[in-house]
N, C-alpha and C positions, 0 to 999 in steps of 0.2 A: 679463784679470784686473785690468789698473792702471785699465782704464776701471768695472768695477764697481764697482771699491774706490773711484772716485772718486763715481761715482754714487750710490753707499749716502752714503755725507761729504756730498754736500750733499741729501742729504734730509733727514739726519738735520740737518744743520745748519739748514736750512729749519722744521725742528721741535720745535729745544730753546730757542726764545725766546731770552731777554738771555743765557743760557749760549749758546747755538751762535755767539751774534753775538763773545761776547770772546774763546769759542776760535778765530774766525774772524779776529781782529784780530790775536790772541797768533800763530799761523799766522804769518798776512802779516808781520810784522815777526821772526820767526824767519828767512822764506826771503831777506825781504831782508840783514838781516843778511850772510847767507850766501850772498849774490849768487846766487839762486836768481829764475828767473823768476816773476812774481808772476801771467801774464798769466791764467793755468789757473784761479787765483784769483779773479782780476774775472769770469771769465766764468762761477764757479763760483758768484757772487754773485747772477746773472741765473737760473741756475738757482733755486740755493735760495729766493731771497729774490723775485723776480720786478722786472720794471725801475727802477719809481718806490723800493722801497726796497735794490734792490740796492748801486743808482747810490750811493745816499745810505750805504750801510755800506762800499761796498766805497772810495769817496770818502775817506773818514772814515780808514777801517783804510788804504788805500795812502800818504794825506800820514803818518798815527802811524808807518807801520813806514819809509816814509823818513826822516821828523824821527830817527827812531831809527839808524839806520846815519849818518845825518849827527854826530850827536853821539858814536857809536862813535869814529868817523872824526877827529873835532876832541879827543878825548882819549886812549885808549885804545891805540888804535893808528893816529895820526899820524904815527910814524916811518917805520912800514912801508907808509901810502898814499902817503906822501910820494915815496915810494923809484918807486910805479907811475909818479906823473904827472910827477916831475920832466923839465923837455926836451919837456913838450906842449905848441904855440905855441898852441894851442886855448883848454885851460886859462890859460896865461899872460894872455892875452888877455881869461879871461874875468876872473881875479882885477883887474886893472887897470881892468874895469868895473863890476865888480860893486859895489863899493865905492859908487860915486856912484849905481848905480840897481838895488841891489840887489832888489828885488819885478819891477820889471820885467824884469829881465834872466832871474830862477827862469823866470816865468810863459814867457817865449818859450822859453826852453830848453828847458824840459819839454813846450812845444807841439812842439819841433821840434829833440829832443835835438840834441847833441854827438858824445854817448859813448851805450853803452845805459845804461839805466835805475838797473839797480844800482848799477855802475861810476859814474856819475853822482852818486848820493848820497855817495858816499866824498871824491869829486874836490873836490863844493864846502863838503865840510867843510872843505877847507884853503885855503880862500878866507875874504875878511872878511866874505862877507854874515850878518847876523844873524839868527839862527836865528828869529827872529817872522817875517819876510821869508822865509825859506827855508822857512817849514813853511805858509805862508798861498800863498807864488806856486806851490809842490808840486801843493796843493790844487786853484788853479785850472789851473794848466797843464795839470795829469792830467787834467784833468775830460770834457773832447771825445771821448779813448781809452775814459776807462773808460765813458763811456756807450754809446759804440759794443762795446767785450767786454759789458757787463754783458747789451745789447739780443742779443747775438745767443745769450749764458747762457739769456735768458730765452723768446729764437724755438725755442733747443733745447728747454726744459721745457712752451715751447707746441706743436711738434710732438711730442715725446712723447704730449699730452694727445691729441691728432687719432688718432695708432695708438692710442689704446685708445679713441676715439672717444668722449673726454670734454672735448673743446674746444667752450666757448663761442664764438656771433658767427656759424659757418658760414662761405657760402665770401666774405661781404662781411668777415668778423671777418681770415681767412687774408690777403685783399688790403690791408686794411688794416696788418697784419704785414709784408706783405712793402715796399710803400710806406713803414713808416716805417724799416726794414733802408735803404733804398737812398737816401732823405734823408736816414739818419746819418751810413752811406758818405761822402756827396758834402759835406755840412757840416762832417768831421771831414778829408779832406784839400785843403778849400779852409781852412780854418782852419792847419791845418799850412803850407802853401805860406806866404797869407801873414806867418806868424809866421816861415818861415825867410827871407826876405826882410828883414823887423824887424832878426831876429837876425843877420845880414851886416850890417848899418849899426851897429847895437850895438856889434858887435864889430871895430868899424876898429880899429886899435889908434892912438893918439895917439903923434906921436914917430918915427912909417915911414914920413911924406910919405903919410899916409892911405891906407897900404897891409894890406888886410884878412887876419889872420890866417887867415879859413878858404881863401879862394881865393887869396892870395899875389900882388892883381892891385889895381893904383893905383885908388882910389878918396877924394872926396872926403870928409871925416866931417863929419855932419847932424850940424847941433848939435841938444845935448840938449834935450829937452819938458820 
């Protein structure tokens, strides 16, 4: 039942133009809000929308519905995220760098979270990075993930077309599909690895004897780029 109901929503979203796209966006930023997995969503994009524009809406709507729980989080109710993260050497860590290279430090995070994804947006509302930096480094960090959900939204909506035997390309068009599936794969956690590597030297904490808040283990800190 939940998978039709979902499959009728992105058809239908697929086909109500600039309506389906901002109830699409209005969505994503509702389930973030509500630390609600968005991931069903990006891949929900590959369906509807197909990959070159999915990428591009579902892009678009996942940095608005974070920039939105981030600014939830820095006013609204800051007392009560406050209460989650207080005592997280992570967090701490990151607020004490984020300051000096705040775009940088979004972009590697979000390549190679922390925390998940929701919980995330809350966390660095109560950090000093500034919301232009937090909603632009969102944008790119996400970017690698969502093309990979959006590509496999859009493998799903290309083998549906094959069972009803309305796929163009044939069986070069299918290998072609499935080659660019397993380049995404492999580009999306080579980009992760090295972004969590980054993100270990990022986060030496200054003041431990250059001892890394995530791993708890002496390291030198790389001066800044």
């Amino acid at each position: 039942m939940l998978e039709t109901g979902l499959a009728a929503l992105f058809e239908w979203l697929g086909s109500a133009g600039a309506t389906g796209v901002l109830v699409y966006a209005a969505v994503f930023a509702v389930a973030a809000i509500c630390l609600v997995p968005g991931s069903i969503l990006t891949v929900g994009a590959g369906v509807a929308y197909g990959l070159v524009w999915g990428t591009i809406i579902a892009s678009a709507a996942s940095a608005a519905a974070a920039t939105a729980a981030f600014l939830v989080a820095r006013t609204v109710a800051r007392r009560r995220v406050s209460r989650w993260v207080t005592g997280d050497p992570r967090l701490s860590a990151l607020d004490a760098a984020v300051g000096e290279h705040g775009l940088k430090l979004v972009i590697l995070i979000r390549l190679s979270p922390l925390v998940p994804f929701n919980i995330l947006n809350y966390a660095l509302g109560l950090t000093r990075v500034r919301v232009r930096d937090y909603a632009l480094g969102s944008f790119l960090g996400m970017l690698p993930v969502t093309i990979l959900y959006v590509y496999l939204g859009s493998l799903a909506g290309h083998l549906a077309s094959v069972a009803r035997g309305t796929a163009p390309g044939g069986s070069l068009g299918h290998a072609i599909w499935a080659v660019g599936l397993a380049a995404t794969v492999v580009a999306t956690l080579y980009v992760t690895r090295m972004a969590r590597r980054a993100l270990d030297d990022a986060l030496a904490v200054p003041g431990s004897c250059g001892r890394s808040a995530r791993t708890g283990k002496s390291r030198r800190i790389a001066p800044s780029s």
